[in-house]
C-alpha positions in Angstrom: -56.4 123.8 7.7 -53.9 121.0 6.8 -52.7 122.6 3.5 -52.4 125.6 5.5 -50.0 123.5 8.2 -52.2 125.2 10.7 -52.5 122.8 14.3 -56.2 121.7 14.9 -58.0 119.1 17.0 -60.7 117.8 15.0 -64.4 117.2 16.3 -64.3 114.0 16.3 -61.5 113.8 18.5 -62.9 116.1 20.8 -66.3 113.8 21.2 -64.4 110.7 21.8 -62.6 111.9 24.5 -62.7 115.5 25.6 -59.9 115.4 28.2 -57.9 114.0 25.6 -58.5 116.7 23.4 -58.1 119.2 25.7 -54.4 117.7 26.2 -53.6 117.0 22.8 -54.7 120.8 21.8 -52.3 121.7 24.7 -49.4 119.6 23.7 -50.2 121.0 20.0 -49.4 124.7 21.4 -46.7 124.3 23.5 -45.2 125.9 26.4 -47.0 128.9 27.4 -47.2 131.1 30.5 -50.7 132.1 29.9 -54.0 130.4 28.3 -56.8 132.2 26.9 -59.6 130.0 25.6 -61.5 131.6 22.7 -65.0 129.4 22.7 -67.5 129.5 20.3 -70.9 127.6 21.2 -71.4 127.2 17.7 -68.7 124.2 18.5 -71.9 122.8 20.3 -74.8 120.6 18.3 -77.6 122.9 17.8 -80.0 120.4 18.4 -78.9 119.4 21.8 -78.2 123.5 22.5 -79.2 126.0 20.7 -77.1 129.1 22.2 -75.9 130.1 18.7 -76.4 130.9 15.1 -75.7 127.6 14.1 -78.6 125.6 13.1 -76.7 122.4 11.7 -78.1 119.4 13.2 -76.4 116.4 14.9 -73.2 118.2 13.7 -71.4 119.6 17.2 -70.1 118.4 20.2 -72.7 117.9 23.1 -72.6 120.3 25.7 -70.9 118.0 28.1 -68.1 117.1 25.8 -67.4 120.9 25.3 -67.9 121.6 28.7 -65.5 118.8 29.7 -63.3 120.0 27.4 -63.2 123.1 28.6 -62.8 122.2 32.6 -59.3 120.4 31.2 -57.9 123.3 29.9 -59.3 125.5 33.0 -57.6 122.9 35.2 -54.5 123.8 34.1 -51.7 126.5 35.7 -51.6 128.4 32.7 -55.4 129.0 32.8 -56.1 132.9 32.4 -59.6 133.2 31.3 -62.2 132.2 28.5 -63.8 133.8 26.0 -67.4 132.7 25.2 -68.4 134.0 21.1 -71.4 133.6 18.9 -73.8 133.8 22.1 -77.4 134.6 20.9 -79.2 136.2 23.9 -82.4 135.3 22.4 -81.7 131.7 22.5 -80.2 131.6 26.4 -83.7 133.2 27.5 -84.9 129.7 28.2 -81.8 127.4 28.4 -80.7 129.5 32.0 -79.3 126.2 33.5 -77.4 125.1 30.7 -75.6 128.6 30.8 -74.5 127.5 34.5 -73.5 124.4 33.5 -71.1 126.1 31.6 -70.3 129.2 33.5 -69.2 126.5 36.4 -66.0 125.9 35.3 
């Protein structure tokens, strides 16, 4: 993503402070009328959450650092919606009240 010049905030930024990395992704994009969040719980450690197709261990953010994450960038005016990807409906049979945790933003 570097040699591509592309704009990222890295994991490890993201589980140190969430909020922060919610800004600093905001500050990376710029001015904008509208915000779309594209999530994908694969972001989220597998262990911890298994929602997704990702079965790398100790490896993602918890769900409370996404989810934290997330409420920063729904906070803000430009907040239009959020996409949630790589949701296995198997997996969220059993894990019903960690879905609301996140569908509370």
């Amino acid at each position: 993503m570097i040699r591509r010049r592309m704009k990222v905030v890295f994991l490890d930024e993201l589980q140190a402070d969430p909020a922060a990395a919610a800004r600093r992704a905001l500050d990376l994009l710029g001015p904008v009328d509208r915000l779309v969040v594209h999530f994908d719980v694969d972001v989220i450690d597998f262990a911890e959450c298994p929602l997704g197709e990702n079965y790398r261990h100790g490896e993602g953010a918890t769900l409370a650092q996404a989810t934290d994450a997330l409420a920063a960038l729904a906070a803000t005016d430009a907040f239009a919606g959020v996409t949630v990807a790589q949701l296995n409906p198997v997996r969220v049979v059993n894990r019903r009240a960690k879905l609301t945790h996140l569908g509370g933003l």
